[in-house]
C-alpha positions in Angstrom: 12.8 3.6 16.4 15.2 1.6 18.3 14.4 0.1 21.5 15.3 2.5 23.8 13.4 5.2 22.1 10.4 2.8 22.0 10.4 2.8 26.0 11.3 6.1 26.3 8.4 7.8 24.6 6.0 4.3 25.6 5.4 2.7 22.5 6.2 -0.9 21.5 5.8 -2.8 17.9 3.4 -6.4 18.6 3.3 -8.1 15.1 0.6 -9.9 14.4 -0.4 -12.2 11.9 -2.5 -10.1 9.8 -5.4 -7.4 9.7 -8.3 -10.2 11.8 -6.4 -10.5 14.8 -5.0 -6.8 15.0 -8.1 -5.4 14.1 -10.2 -5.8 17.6 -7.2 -4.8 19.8 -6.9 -1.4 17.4 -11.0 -1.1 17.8 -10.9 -1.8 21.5 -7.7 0.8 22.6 -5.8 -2.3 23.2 -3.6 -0.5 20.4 -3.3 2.6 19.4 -1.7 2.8 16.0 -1.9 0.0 13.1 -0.1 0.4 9.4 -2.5 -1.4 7.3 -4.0 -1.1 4.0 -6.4 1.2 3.0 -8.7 -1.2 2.0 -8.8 -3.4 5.2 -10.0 -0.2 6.9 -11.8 1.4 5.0 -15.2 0.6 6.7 -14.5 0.8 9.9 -12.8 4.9 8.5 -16.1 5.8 7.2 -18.5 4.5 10.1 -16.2 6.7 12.1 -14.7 4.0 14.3 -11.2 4.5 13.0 -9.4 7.6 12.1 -7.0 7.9 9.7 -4.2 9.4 10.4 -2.2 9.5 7.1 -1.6 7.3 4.3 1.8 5.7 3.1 1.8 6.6 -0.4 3.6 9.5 -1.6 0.4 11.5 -2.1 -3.0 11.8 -0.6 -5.7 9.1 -1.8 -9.1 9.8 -3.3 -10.9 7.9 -1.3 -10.0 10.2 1.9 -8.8 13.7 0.3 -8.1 15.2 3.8 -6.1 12.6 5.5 -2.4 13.6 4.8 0.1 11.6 3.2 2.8 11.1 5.5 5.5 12.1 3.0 4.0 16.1 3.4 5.6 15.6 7.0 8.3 13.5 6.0 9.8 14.0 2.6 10.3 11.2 0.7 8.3 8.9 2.5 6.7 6.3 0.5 5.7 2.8 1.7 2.7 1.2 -0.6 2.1 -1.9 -1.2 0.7 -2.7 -5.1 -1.2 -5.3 -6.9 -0.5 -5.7 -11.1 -0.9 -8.4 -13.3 1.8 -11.1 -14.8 2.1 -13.7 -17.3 4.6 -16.7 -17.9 8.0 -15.3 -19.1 7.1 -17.0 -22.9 4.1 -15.7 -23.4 3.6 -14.3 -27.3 4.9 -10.7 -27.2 0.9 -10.4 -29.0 -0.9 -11.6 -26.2 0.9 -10.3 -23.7 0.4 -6.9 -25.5 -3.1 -7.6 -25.8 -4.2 -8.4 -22.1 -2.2 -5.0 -21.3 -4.2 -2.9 -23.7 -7.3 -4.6 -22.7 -6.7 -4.4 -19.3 -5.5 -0.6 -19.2 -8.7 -0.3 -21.1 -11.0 -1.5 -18.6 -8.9 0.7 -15.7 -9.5 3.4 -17.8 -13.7 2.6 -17.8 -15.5 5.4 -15.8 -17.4 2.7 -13.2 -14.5 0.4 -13.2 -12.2 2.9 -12.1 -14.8 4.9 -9.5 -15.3 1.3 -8.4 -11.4 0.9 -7.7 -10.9 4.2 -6.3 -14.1 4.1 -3.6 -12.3 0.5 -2.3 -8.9 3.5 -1.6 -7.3 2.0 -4.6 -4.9 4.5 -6.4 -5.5 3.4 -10.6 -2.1 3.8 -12.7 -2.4 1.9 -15.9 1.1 1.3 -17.2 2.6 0.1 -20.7 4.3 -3.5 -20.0 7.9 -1.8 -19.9 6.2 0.6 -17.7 5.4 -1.9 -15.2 8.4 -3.7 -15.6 10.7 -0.7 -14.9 8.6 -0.2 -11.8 9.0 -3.7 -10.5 12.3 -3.3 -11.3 12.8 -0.3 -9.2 10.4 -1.6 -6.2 12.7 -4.5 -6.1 15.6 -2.5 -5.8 14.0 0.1 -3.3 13.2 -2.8 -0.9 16.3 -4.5 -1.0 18.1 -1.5 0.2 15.8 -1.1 3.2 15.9 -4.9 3.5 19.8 -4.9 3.7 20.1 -1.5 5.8 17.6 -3.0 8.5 19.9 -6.1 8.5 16.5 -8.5 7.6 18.1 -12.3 7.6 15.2 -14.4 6.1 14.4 -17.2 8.6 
């Protein structure tokens, strides 16, 4: 929203500097609505002090089934953030192919994976030119909204 539309229909965006210092002013009312992830509020969801409201990725999560995702109201809507694992550049095309087949291996494990998904985690094992097409394309994705927004780094 830009500014004007912020005071118009009362809202306003206060950064802070990560999930512990917004957390209490979203618990107490100080604060109505936080993007965060899953994971940070995940507790405080099930214990029914929170409620979720929707979820960034482009489809629902397992860990809440009925929350929406927010692209079912606005298509093409997706905003997640993702976690994978890298090694150095030089690394023996043998290893590297290794660690990816053991590690897709143990994503693929029954508790492992119940384990991921119960912490809201969404599991997708990918080959290594798999996961480098889809850093590839993240990279892209956010440099367009990056350069659209105008973002100067500071």
């Amino acid at each position: 929203m830009c500014r004007s539309e912020h005071d118009r229909v009362g809202l306003a965006n206060f950064p802070y500097r990560g999930t512990p210092l917004a957390l209490p002013d979203l618990l107490s009312g100080q604060v109505q609505v936080m993007f965060d992830f899953v994971t940070n509020a995940m507790e405080n969801i099930k214990a029914g002090k929170l409620r979720a409201l929707g979820v960034t990725t482009a489809t629902r999560v397992d860990a809440f089934p009925d929350v929406p995702a927010i692209a079912e109201s606005l298509p093409g809507y997706e905003a997640s953030g993702w976690q994978g694992i890298g090694a150095p550049k030089a690394i023996p095309d043998e290893i590297a192919d290794t660690l990816n087949k053991e590690i897709n291996a143990a994503l693929a494990d029954p508790k492992i994976n119940a384990r991921l998904v119960d912490l809201g985690l969404v599991v997708a094992p990918m080959s290594r030119p798999d996961f480098g097409k889809f850093i590839a394309d993240e990279t892209d994705k956010w440099a367009k909204v990056v350069k659209f927004a105008g973002i100067k780094p500071q």
